[in-house]
C-alpha positions as CSV (number, residue, x, y, z in Angstrom):
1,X,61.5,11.9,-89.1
2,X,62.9,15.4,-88.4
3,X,65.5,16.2,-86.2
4,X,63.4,18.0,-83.9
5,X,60.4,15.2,-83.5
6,X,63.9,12.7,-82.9
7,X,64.7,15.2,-80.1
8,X,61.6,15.1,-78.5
9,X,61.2,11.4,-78.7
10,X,64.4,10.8,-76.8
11,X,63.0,13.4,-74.3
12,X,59.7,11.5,-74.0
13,X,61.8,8.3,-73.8
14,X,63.8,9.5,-71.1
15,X,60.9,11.0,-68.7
16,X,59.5,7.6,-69.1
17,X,62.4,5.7,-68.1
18,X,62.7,7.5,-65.2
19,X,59.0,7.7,-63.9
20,X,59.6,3.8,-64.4
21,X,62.2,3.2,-62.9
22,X,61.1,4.6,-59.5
23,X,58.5,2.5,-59.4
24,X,60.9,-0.6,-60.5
25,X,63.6,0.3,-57.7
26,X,61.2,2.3,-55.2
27,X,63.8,4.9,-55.0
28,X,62.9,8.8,-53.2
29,X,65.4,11.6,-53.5
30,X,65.5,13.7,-49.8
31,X,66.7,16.8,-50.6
32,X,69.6,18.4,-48.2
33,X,67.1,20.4,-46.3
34,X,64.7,17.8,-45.5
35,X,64.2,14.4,-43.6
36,X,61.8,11.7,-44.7
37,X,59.4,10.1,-42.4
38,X,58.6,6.4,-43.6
39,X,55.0,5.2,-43.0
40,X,54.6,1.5,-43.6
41,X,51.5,0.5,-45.7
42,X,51.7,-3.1,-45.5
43,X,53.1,-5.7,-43.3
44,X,52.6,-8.8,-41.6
45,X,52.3,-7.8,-38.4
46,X,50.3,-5.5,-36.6
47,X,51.4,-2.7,-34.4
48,X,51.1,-3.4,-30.6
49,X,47.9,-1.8,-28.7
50,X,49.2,1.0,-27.2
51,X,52.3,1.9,-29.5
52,X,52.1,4.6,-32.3
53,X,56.0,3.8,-33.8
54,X,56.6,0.9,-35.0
55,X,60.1,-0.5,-34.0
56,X,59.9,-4.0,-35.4
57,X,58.7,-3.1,-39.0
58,X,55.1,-3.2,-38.8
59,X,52.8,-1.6,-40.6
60,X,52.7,2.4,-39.3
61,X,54.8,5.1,-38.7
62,X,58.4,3.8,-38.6
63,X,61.3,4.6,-36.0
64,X,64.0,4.9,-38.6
65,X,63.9,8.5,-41.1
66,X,65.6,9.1,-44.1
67,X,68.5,11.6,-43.6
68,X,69.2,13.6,-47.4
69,X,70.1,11.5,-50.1
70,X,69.1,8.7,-52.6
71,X,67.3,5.7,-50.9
72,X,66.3,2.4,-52.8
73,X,63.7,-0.5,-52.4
74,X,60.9,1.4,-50.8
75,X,58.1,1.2,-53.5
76,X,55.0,3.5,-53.0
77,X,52.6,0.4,-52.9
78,X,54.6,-0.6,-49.6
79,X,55.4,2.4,-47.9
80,X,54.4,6.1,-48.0
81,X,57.8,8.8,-47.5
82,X,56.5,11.9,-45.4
83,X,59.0,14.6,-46.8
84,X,59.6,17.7,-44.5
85,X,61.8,20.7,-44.1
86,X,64.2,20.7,-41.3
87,X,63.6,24.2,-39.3
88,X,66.0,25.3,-36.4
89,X,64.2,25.5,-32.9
90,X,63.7,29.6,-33.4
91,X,61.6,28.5,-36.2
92,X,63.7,29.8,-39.0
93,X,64.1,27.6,-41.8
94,X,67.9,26.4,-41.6
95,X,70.2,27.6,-44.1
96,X,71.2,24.5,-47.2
97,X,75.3,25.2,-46.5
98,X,74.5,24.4,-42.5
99,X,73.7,21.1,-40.7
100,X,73.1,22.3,-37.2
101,X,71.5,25.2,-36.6
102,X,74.0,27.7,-34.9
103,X,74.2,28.2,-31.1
104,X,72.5,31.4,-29.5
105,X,74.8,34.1,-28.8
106,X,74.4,33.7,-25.1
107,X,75.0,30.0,-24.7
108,X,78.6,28.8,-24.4
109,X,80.0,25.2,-25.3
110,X,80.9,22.9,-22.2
111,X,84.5,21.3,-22.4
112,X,84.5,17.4,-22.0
């Protein structure tokens, strides 16, 4: 065996070992820029009539989201993670060094 087929075996290796392991430990990466929207596929319990989020885990859209960062145990045969970009209210996309997006010039901060 060469040195270059060892490389790429250790690459292939690797690859695979990750691709497995999210399915093993149902973890999603949320970027800093986003928030994840968790969509129950299965569940014991059916949503009320009447309600679109579910609040007591049933299956659906859920009430909690993921806020930017490394979540375990939610395996893509139980849930489905809606990933999407957080956008200040003027509809610019929000810089990745800020949190909130920054006040308009006009406005003015009330003192508690």
């Amino acid at each position: 065996m060469t040195a270059h087929s060892a490389y790429l075996l250790t690459a292939l290796i690797l690859v695979s070992a990750i691709i497995l392991s999210e399915f093993l430990f149902g973890w999603v990466l949320i970027r800093e820029d986003q928030v994840g929207h968790v969509v129950k596929k299965l569940s014991t319990t059916q949503l009320p009539q009447g309600r679109i989020v579910a609040l007591n885990g049933e299956a659906g859209y859920q009430a909690r989201t993921l806020p930017p960062g490394l979540h375990f145990w939610l395996w893509p045969w139980m849930c489905r993670i809606d990933k999407r970009s957080v956008v200040a209210k003027d509809g610019n996309a929000l810089p990745s060094h800020r949190i909130l997006a920054p006040l308009p010039a006009k406005k003015k901060l009330m003192k508690c």
